[in-house]
C-alpha positions in Angstrom: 139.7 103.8 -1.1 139.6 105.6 2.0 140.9 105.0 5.2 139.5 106.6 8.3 141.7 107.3 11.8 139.7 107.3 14.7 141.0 109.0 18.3 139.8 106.2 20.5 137.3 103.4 21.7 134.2 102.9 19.0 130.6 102.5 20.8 127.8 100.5 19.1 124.4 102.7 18.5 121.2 100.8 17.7 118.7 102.8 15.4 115.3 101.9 14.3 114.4 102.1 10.7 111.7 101.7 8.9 111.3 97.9 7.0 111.0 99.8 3.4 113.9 102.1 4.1 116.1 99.3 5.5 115.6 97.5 2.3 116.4 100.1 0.3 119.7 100.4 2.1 120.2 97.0 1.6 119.8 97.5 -2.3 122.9 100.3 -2.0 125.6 97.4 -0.5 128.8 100.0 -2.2 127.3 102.7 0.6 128.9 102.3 4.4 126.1 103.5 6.4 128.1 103.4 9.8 130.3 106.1 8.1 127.3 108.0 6.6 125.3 107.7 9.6 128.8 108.6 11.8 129.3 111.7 9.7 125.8 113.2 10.2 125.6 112.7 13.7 129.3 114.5 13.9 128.0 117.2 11.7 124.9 118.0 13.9 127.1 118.2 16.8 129.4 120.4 15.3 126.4 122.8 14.6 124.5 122.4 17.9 127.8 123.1 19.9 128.5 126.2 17.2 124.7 127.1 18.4 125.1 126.9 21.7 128.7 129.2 21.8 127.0 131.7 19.7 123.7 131.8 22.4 126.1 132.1 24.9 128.3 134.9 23.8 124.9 136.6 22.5 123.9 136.3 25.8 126.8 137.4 27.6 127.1 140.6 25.4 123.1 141.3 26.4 124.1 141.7 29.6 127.2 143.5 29.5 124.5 146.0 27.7 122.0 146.0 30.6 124.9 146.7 32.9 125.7 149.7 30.5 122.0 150.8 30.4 122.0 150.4 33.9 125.1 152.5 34.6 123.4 155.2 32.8 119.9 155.2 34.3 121.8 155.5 37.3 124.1 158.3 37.0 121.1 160.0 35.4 118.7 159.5 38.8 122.5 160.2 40.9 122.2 156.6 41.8 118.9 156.2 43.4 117.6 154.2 40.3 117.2 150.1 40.5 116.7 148.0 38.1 115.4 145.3 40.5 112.7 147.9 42.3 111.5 148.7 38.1 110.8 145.1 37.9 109.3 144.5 41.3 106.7 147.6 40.2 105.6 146.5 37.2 105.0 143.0 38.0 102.9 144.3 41.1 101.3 146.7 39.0 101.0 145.4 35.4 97.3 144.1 36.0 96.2 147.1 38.3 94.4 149.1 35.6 92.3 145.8 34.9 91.5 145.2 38.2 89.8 148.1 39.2 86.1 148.6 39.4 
């Protein structure tokens, strides 16, 4: 037997099943599908959130690597290179060569 503590308040969820997989649950009365259904939902949270912390720290160390690349660039130009005038060239000039007669 197994006993389960919970930390607080329980809120009722309403899922839609299928009428053929419904009765098949209902041929499996030993299972608790509160608890199975409980568990998977915890489980995907527990990955999505692990997701999301690993995006984040990816992302934060991609820019602590642009900064780096950027500190470079610039002590390479003595400090006259910008990232931000790079960008605003190429987007003004990255459909030049097909525009021209």
């Amino acid at each position: 037997m197994c006993t389960h503590i919970h930390d607080g308040a329980m809120t009722q969820l309403t899922i839609r099943l299928p009428d053929r997989l419904k009765k098949q649950m209902g041929r499996l009365k030993e299972i608790n599908w509160s608890e199975v259904v409980r568990k998977a939902i915890e489980a995907k949270v527990v990955l999505e959130m692990s997701k999301r912390r690993r995006d984040t720290r990816m992302a934060l160390e991609a820019a602590k690597r642009q900064d780096e690349i950027a500190k470079v660039l610039a002590s390479r130009y003595n400090g006259a290179w910008s990232g931000v005038e790079v960008i605003r060239y190429w987007r003004k000039h990255r459909y030049s060569s097909s525009m021209r007669p």
